[in-house]
KOLROMI-715344 format. One record per residue (C-alpha): residue in one letter; x, y, z. Coordinates in steps of 0.25 Angstrom, whole numbers, plus 5000, padded with zeros to 4 digits. Example, Ala and Ser with C-alpha at 12.3 -4.5 7.8 and 13.67 -1.06 7.14 Angstrom:
2
A504949825031 S505549965029 
//
This chain:
805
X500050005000 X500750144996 X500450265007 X500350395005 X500850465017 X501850445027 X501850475042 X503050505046 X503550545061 X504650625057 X506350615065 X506050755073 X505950745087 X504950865089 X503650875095 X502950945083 X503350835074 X503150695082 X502050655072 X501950585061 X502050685048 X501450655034 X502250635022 X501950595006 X502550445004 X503250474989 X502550354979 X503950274976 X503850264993 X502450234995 X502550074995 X503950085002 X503650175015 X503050095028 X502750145042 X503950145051 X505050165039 X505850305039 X505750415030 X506350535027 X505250655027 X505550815025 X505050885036 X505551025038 X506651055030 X507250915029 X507050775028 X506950695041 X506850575044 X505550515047 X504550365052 X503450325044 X502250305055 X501150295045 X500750305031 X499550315027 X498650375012 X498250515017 X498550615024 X497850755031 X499050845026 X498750885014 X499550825003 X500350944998 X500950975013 X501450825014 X503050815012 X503450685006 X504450585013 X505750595007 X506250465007 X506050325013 X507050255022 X506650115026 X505950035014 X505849945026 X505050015041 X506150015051 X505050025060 X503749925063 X502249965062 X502449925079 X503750015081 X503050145075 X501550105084 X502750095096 X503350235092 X502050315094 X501750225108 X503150275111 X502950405109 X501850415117 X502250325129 X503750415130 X503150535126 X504350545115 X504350575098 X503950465091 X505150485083 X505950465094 X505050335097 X505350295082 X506750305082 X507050235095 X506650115089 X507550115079 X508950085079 X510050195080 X510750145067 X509450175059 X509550325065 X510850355058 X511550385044 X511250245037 X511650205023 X510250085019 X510749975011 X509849855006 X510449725008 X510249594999 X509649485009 X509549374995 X510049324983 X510049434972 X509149364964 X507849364974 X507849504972 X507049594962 X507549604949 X507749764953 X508649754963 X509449614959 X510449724952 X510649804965 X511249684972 X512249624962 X513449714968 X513049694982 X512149634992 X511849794997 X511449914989 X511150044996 X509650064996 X509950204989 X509950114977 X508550064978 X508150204981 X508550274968 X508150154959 X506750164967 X506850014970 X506450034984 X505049974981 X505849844976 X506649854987 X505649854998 X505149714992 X506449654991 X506749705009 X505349665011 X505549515005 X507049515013 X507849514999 X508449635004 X508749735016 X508949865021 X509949895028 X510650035036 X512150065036 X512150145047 X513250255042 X513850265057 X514350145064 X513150055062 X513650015047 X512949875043 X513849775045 X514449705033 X515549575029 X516149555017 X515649425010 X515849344996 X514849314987 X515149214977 X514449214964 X513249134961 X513549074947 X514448954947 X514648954932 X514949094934 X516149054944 X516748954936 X516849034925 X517649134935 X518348994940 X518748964924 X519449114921 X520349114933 X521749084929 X522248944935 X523349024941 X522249074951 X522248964958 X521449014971 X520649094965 X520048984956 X520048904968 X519249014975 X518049004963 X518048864965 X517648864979 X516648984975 X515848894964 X515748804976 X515048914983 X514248994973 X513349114977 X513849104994 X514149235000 X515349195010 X516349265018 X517749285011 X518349225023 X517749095021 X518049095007 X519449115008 X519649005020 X518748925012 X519748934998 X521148955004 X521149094995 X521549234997 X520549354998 X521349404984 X520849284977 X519349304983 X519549454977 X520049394964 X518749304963 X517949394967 X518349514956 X518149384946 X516749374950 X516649244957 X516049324970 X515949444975 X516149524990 X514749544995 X514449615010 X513649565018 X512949635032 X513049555044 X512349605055 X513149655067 X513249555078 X513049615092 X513449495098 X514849485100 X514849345103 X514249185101 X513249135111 X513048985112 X511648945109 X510648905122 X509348835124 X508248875133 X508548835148 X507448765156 X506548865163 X506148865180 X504648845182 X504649005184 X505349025171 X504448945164 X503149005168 X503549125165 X503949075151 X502549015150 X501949145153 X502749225144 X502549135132 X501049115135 X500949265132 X501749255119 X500849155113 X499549225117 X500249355112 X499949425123 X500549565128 X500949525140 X502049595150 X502749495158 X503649515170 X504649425172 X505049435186 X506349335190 X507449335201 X508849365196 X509249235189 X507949185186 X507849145170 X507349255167 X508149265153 X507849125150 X506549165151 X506449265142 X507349175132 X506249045132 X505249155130 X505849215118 X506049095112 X504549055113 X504349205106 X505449155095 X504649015093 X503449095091 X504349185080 X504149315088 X505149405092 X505749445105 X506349575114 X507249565123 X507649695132 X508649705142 X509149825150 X510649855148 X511549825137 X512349745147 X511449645149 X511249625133 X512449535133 X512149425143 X510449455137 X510849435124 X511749315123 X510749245131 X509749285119 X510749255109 X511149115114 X509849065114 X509249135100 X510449155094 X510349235079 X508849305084 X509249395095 X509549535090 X510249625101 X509749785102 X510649885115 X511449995115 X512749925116 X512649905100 X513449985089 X512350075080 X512649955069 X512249835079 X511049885084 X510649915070 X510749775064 X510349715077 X508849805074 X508749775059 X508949615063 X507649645073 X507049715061 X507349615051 X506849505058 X508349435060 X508049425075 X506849385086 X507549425097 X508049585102 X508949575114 X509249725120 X509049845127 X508049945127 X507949985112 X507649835110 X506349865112 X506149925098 X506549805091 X505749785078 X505249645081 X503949635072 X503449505080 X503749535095 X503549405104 X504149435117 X504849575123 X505649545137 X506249645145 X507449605155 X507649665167 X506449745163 X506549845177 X507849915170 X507850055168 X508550045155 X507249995147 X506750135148 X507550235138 X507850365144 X507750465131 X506650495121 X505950395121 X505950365135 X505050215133 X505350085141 X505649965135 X504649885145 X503449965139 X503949965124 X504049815127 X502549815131 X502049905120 X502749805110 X502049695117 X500849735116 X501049765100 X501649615098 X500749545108 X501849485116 X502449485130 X503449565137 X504249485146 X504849595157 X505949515166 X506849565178 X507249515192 X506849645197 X505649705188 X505349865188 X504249895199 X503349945186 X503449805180 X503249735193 X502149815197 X501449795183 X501649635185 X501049655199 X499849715194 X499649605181 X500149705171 X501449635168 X501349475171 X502349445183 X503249315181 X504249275191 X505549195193 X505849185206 X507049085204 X508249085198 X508249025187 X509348905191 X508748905206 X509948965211 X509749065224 X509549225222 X510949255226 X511149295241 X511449435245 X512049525255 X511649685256 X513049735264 X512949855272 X513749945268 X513750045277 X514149935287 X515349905280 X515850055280 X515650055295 X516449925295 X517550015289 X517349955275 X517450065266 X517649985252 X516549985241 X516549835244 X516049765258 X516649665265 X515449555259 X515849585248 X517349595247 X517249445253 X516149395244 X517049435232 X518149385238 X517549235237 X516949245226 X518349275218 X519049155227 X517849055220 X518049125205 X516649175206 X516049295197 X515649445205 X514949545201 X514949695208 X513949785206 X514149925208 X512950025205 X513750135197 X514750175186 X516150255185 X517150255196 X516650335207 X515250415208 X515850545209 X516850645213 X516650715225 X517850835232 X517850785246 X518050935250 X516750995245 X516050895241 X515950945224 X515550805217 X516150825201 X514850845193 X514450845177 X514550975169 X513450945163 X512550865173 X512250855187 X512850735191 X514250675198 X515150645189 X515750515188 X517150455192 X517650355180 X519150295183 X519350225170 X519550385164 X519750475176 X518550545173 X517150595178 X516050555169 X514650605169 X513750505166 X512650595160 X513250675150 X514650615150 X515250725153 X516550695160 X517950745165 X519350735174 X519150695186 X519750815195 X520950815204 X520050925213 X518650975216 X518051065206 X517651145216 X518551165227 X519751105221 X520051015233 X520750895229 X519950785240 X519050745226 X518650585226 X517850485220 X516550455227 X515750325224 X515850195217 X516150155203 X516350015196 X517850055193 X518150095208 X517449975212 X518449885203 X519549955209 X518949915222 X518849755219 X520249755213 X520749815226 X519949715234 X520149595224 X521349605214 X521249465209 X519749485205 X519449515190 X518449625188 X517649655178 X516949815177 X515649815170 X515149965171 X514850075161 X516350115159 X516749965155 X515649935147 X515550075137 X516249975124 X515349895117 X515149745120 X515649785133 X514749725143 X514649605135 X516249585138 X516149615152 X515249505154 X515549395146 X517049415151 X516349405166 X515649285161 X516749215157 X517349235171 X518549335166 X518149425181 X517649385191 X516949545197 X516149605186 X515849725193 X514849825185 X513549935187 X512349905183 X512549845170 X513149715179 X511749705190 X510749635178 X510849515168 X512149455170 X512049285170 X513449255175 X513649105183 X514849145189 X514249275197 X514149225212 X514249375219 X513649485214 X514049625223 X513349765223 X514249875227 X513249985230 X511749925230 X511450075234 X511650165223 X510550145215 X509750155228 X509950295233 X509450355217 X508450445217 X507650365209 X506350295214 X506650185206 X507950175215 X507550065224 X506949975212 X508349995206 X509149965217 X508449835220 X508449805205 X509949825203 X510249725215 X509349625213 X509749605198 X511449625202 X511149525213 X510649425203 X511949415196 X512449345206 X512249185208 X511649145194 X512049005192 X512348905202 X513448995210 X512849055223 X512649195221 X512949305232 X512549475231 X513249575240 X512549715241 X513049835246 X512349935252 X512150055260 X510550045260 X510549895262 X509149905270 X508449955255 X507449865252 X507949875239 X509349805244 X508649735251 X507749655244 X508649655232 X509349565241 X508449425240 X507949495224 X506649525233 X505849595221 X504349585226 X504749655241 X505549755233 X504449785224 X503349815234 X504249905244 X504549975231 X503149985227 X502950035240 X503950145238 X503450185225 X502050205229 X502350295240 X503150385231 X502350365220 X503250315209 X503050195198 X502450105197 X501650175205 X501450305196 X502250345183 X503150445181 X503450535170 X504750615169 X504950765162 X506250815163 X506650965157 X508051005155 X508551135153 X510151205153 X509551315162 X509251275176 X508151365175 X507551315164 X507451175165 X506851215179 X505751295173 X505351205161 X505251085173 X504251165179 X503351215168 X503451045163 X502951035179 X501851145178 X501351095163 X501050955169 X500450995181 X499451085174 X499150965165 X499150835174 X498250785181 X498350805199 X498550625199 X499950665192 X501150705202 X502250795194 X503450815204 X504450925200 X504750985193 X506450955200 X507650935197 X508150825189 X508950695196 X510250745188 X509950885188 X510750935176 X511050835163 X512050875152 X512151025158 X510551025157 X509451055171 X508650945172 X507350965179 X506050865181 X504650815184 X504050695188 X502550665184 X502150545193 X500650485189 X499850365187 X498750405177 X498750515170 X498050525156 X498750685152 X500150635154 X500550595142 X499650725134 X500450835147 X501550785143 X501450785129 X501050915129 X502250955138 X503350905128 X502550995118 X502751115126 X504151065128 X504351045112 X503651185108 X504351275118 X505251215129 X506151145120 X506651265113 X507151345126 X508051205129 X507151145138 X507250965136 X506050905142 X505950755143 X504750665148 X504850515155 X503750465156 X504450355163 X505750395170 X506650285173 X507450385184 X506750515188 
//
């Protein structure tokens, strides 16, 4: 069917132009153009680019108004009829452009300078008489080609009928991968003709043409052919300028693995495993929406779970997502997913080149793959026949993205459910009050494994006092329990792994004579102490500098290094154990690619015996050999002013403590504190999560926080003091004249970290259970801030669910 009209939500992230716009579709484009391919369209002055939402025969404009769409960049839609439905929910659920919405979806590579080729996917002769010609020389032709020659109609059938394929050099680093093979000629007759005119004095290369009659029309590499023959690459070169064969290149996808995993079968399930399995595949063959909550004790089978239910969703031929947190745990995620379905699973995080994710996406698009393992973005991935979506470890902060726009994975995995008919599997040891609260009251269905999966013991733990051990006169990061609990398990040659709850060397640097602490330039925060380059680091905006010989302010020389950091800490056990090999698994050790994966399969394979590490070590590590597991400062996370802080704390250690005593080795947890009467220390001491939840509950209710209420966030920033001030409170007095008395509005103050890249920061936050003029206010709000506030140098930004406040 041909159309008419295009509607096309335009790349310019402005209020008066997040809608869709009309354009003429030119008649050579009219059978080519499809909702969710890109366009470029003029609009103003120039061309931009632009998304096809619609198309449709008429419009209300009148026709002599309506500009034409300049040209047409995917013959193929990069993006499904359900991403563009799941763009306008976006838009509406963040409160964010919907170009914004569109192009997070897609990845990065397809947002820079790209050169499109169309590769050959067959034998010449399966394709159109038109194109055969176009092939002859090489097996890719630049789709300018098809363009001038107005064969794009052609070409669209060939893609369509997977003949050929489109494909984006990506000018900048994300080049499409290619290796050099040989192709050798079809005709035999053609060969031995070749074979009769070469002189008998070219022994080896007559020899060559010999093997190659044995091997007529293979593409092979030129390695092979030369072990294969005993020649030369200048007799290959001589054959081929007789042509017997010809070079040919061909793309290989670039593999993200960097090594082999050895193929595994399903492991026999616990009875609690299995019911939950049986729930799980119940619901994916009566294709129902369904969100589950997997709730199970460190250790518990929870992957094995989750990997017997993807395997019913791949026997049913559906497809499956799989979501975890943190780009560390992708390793030890994926190469469970990769040995048990091999070739399927495709891998989507940040720790890939612009080049890797970009192949790994158009294998998901193509249909190469049935399994996407990766962080939050993952949760795009353009599966047309979704089957299963799992979030692990669903209670992390990291599932919700912090800029523009600001949506959590867990409720894109619920829309997406809802569009495919299938479940959404939600696992953790420790689940998010939210999701547990929403399983209590049959909103989420509750499944629980309350034994380790091997039936071995929760690990037993010890909360040291440490305020007793400085009165003891033990001043040492490290108490005496666990000093001696180290000690033994190096004497046995068992694995240890410190935990400490920050990054850098120190915390900060303080004069000890008037009590100046070195701050940002540009921000209102400490900086940080890093040994490895003598410097202060801001871990902001990046600003950093010397660290200097005396107070900025009084020039005494009596300025030292307050706090802990992992590099201070590995001085410390080096001190204390100089025989012990210690690994350091933090942000500064981990910056180069593939990093993490190193550090972890060299501790797997029993090259140290401490890996000592921040957050990045507390969740998903499976290692045998881990009998004792110690946290150096179960406290920091405590004394935050976050009201989540609690629920982090008790997360953090239960999950840390879980390392410990994985397989049949007796596993032991020391935790330091200074607060060791918190319930959250407390109970995370037996992995006590129903006791925690209610005193939680309890908490939140009298304050009034979630699950309880909802918050919503607005931030307004400003280089004047004065002005950020001023613009808070007219965002306050707006909302107040517009919401309802049920909605609480608290500010408008100052914001955590008061100044950010040398600009104020100043907030609100809107607390409320029901209110139908939300969404509307603030809509109107952002106008306000679009038509005037903006151009005075005001930045306004809403949350509608703050991960921090």
């Amino acid at each position: 069917m041909t159309f008419r009209i295009a509607e096309v939500i335009v790349d310019v992230a402005a209020y008066p132009v997040d809608r869709p716009f009309d354009y003429l579709v030119p008649e050579q484009m009219q059978s080519l153009i499809e909702c969710g391919s890109r366009v470029k369209v003029p609009f103003g002055p120039r061309n931009v680019l632009g998304f096809v939402v619609g198309l449709k025969e008429d419009t209300d404009v009148p026709i002599d108004k309506i500009k034409e769409v300049t040209k047409l960049i995917d013959i193929e839609p990069v993006l499904t009829t359900e991403m563009l439905q799941l763009a306008k929910w976006l838009k509406n659920k963040t409160i964010c452009f919907e170009i914004d919405a569109l192009q997070v979806m897609l990845p990065s590579a397809l947002r820079a300078k790209y050169e499109k080729m169309v590769t050959l996917q067959t034998d010449i002769e399966n394709l159109p008489i038109d194109l055969q010609e176009h092939f002859k020389k090489s097996g890719r032709v630049n789709y300018k080609v098809f363009e001038k020659l107005h064969l794009l109609q052609t070409l669209k059938m060939a893609i369509s009928h997977k003949l050929l394929a489109v494909e984006y050099v990506v000018k900048q680093q994300g080049n499409v991968k290619e290796i050099r093979k040989v192709k050798i000629a079809d005709d035999a007759n053609q060969l031995n003709e070749i074979s009769a005119q070469i002189s008998n004095r070219a022994k080896k290369q007559k020899l060559l043409v010999e093997w190659l009659i044995q091997h007529v029309g293979k593409v092979m590499d030129p390695e092979t052919i030369l072990t294969e023959t005993n020649s030369s690459m200048a007799v290959l070169q001589a054959v081929i300028d007789l042509g017997a064969a010809k070079f040919v290149h061909q793309e290989v996808y670039r593999d993200p693995f960097t090594k082999e995993v050895k193929k595994t079968t399903s492991l026999h399930l616990t009875d609690e495993q299995t019911v939950a399995l049986e729930k799980i595949t119940s619901s994916m063959e009566n294709k129902q929406p369904e969100t589950f909550l997997l709730h199970g004790v460190t250790g518990s089978g929870k992957t094995e779970v989750y990997l017997q239910a993807i395997q019913q969703c791949l026997n049913d031929d559906k497809e499956a997502i799989v979501l975890v947190p943190e780009i560390s745990l992708t390793p030890q995620m994926t190469e469970r997913f990769r040995s048990r379905f091999g070739e399927l699973v495709a891998v989507m995080h940040s720790g890939l080149s612009v080049g890797e994710k970009y192949d790994e996406w158009r294998k998901v698009h193509e249909g190469k793959v049935k399994v996407v393992v990766g962080a939050r973005s993952a949760i795009f991935a353009p599966f047309d026949n979704v089957g299963l979506i799992i979030l692990d470890e669903e209670h992390e902060s990291t599932y919700k993205q912090e800029d523009s726009p600001r949506y959590h994975a867990r409720d894109v995995a619920i829309w997406r459910s809802e569009y495919h008919n299938c479940p959404v599997l939600l696992g953790s040891a420790t689940p998010s009050l939210e999701s547990y609260a929403r399983a209590q009251k049959n909103v989420y269905t509750l499944l629980t494994l309350k034994q380790r999966a091997l039936k071995q013991s929760l690990p037993t733990v010890e909360i040291v006092d440490m305020r007793e051990e400085l009165k003891s006169g033990n001043r040492s990061m490290f108490s005496e329990k666990l000093v001696e609990s180290i000690r033994i398990r190096l004497d046995k040659k068992e694995q240890i792994v410190l935990f400490l709850n920050r990054r850098g060397y120190s915390s900060f640097v303080l004069c000890r004579d008037c009590g100046t602490v070195v701050q940002c330039e540009n921000c209102d925060i400490s900086l940080t102490y890093h040994r490895s380059n003598e410097k202060l680091k801001c871990h902001y905006c990046g600003y950093e500098q010397h660290v200097p010989r005396e107070c900025p302010q009084c020039q005494s020389d009596h300025i030292r290094f307050f706090g802990t950091g992992t590099q201070k800490v590995e001085e410390e056990i080096l001190k204390l154990f100089p025989e012990a090999r210690v690994l350091r698994m933090d942000v500064d050790t981990t910056r180069q690619k593939g990093a993490h994966e190193k550090l972890l399969e060299s501790f797997g394979e029993g090259h140290a015996d401490i890996l000592l590490g921040t957050q990045m070590i507390a969740k998903g590590l499976d290692f045998p050999n881990i009998t004792l597991v110690g946290v150096l400062s179960a406290d920091t996370s405590l004394h935050l002013p976050d009201y989540r802080a609690a629920e982090k704390t008790f997360q953090l250690l239960t999950q840390v403590g879980g390392r410990a005593g994985r397989s049949a080795l007796p596993g032991e947890v020391v935790i330091q504190s200074y607060t060791p009467e918190h319930y959250a220390i407390e109970l995370s001491k037996e992995q006590h999560y129903e006791p925690f939840y209610q005193l939680e509950m309890t908490m939140r209710h009298q304050a009034g926080y979630p699950p309880y209420y909802y918050l919503a966030l607005i931030q307004v920033s400003h280089e004047d003091l004065m002005m950020a001030a001023e613009y808070a409170q007219k965002s306050v007095d707006y909302l107040r004249s517009n919401l309802s008395f049920n909605v609480s509005i608290i500010g408008p103050t100052v914001a955590g970290i008061s100044r950010l890249q040398n600009r104020y920061r100043y907030q609100c936050l809107i607390k409320y259970k029901i209110e139908p003029k939300l969404i509307p206010t603030l809509m109107q709000l952002i106008k306000l801030y679009r038509s005037d506030w903006i151009k005075k140098g005001i930045i306004l930004t809403i949350d509608l669910d703050p991960s921090t406040i």
